[in-house]
Structure formats: structure tokens, C-alpha cells
C-alpha angles and dihedrals in degrees: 000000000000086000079052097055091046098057090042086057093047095052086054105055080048097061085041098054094044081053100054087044083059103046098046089041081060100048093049090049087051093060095051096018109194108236083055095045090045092045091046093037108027116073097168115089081177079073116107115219098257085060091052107050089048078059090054094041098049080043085055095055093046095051103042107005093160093054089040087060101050086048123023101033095039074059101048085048094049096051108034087045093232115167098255080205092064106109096231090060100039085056097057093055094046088044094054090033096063097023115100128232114276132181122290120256109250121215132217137167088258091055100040096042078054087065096044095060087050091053084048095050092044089050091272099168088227133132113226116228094240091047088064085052097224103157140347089232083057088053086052086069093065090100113067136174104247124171121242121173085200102064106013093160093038113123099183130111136228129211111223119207088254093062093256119141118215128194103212121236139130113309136147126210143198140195139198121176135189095025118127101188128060081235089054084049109047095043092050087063095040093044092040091184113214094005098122084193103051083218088157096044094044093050094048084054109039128115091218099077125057100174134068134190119193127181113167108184134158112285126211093225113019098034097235126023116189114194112191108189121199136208 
């Protein structure tokens, strides 16, 4: 009996606790409601769903990390049954817990062709834009702004083995791979399991970049890839 009861207790803090997830998930959606966010932050009609909805996610945990913490990710651990003790974990939370609001990133067709041309590179199974010859204006877009530290001033171009030409310049990149939902995706890059260096989680957060380029396509060898690229 007493087994009984207890079962019957913890049930209910269960379905307590999933309601008070929900409520506060819809709150904070209510506050940045996503149809509004995408109109106002997503200039690429060219984006899938999924894409943008990694977009509204990583927007989320700019604008309210705190609150994003005590929704979205207590979610992502329940359901997925992660260890809230791991230190990855633990130092997101306490990452989003102490970080202050920035800007949104902002998408456009320059930004998110960029990545494109990166899936491609890395096996992506993705047709480019200009190698379905749409257009000569589209081939135009082969050249496309991209960040490199190395070589800030340079002015040169290099041709990529996809035929993309990339005007080098400061940039930063991330990848996730095998991951079928814009959740999956976006908390493989915050809890950046086994990076030392949370280089993933640190770029999708930081105040430094205010663009973002997405492109998630098939992958010979890891199912999906997504490449988010930054400016």
C-alpha cells in the first residue's frame, strides 16, 4: 500500500512538473511568439521549417537565456532522460542561467547559401541553387562574404571544389549531425558534449555575431548534417 501511494505521489509531481514546463514554455513563446520572431529575423524565403525553427530556438537562448533554461532545456533533459548532474549540462545551465540577453541573429539568402556551399563541401547530399542553373542573377551569389581570423584584410578569393567562390573574411561555423528535430539540433550545439572548449555553444551565444546562415540536408554518413554559419 504504502509502495502504492508512493507511486501514485510521484506520478503526480510528474504530471506537475510537465505542467509547469508547459505553462512556462507558453508564456515564454508568448512573449517572442514564433511567426512574429521568423517575419522580423528570417529574411530567406529559400529556409525549410526545420531551419527555421534552429534559428528561433538559438534566438530564444540569446533573448531570455535564464528563462530558457528553466523551460526549454528542464524539458530537453526530462524527455530525453539526460543526467542533470553531467557537466556539460550543468554548464549550460549555469551558462544561460548567469549570461545576459543580446541581439537576435538575423538570416538572409547570402548567409544561409554560404552555408550551403559548406554542407556541400563536408558530403552534404544538397543541390546548390546555381547548379540547377536557375538563373544567372543566382550565379551571381556564388560569391559570397564569409569571416576568416587568419586572413581579416585579405581580398582574395578561393575556389572551393563545389564551384563556390568565397571571399575570405572573418566567420565562425558549427555543425550537428544525426539529429532529426530543431530541439536535437540546437542542444547538441549548447550542450556541446565532449568540446572542452564549448566552442559551439560559445559562438551560438555570443554578442559578437549578428548573422546566421543555416542549411540542414541528408548526409551520406551521419544521416543529417546541419552547418550554421555566423557573421
Amino acid at each position: 500500500m504504502k509502495i502504492f501511494k508512493f507511486l501514485v505521489f510521484e506520478i503526480y509531481l510528474l504530471g506537475a512538473c510537465v505542467n509547469s514546463y508547459a505553462q512556462r514554455i507558453s508564456e515564454l513563446e508568448q512573449k517572442f511568439p514564433m511567426d512574429r520572431r521568423l517575419a522580423a529575423e528570417i529574411n530567406d524565403s529559400t529556409l525549410s521549417q526545420l531551419e527555421k525553427e534552429v534559428v528561433y530556438f538559438i534566438n530564444l537562448a540569446r533573448l531570455s537565456p535564464s528563462i530558457f533554461a528553466d523551460t526549454y532545456l528542464e524539458y530537453f533533459i526530462k524527455e530525453y532522460r539526460l543526467d542533470k548532474e553531467n557537466p556539460y549540462i550543468k554548464s549550460l545551465w549555469k551558462t544561460l542561467k548567469l549570461a545576459r540577453p543580446v541581439s537576435p541573429l538575423l538570416s538572409d539568402v547570402k548567409m544561409s547559401l554560404a552555408s550551403k556551399c559548406r554542407a556541400k563541401e563536408l558530403k552534404g547530399q544538397i543541390t546548390l541553387p546555381f547548379e540547377k542553373k536557375i538563373s544567372s542573377n543566382v550565379q551571381e551569389e556564388g560569391i559570397i562574404p564569409r569571416r576568416s581570423s587568419s586572413q581579416a584584410q585579405s581580398q582574395n578569393t578561393t575556389k572551393t571544389p563545389t564551384g563556390c567562390s568565397l571571399e575570405l573574411d572573418y566567420y565562425a561555423e558549427c555543425y550537428a549531425i544525426q539529429k532529426k528535430t530543431s530541439l536535437e539540433i540546437v542542444f547538441q550545439l549548447l550542450i556541446d558534449f565532449d568540446n572542452k572548449t564549448y566552442s559551439n555553444r560559445q559562438i551560438c551565444l555570443s554578442n559578437e555575431f549578428s548573422k546566421v546562415g543555416i542549411c540542414i540536408c541528408p548526409h551520406e554518413d551521419y544521416n543529417t548534417l546541419a552547418v550554421l554559419d555566423f557573421k
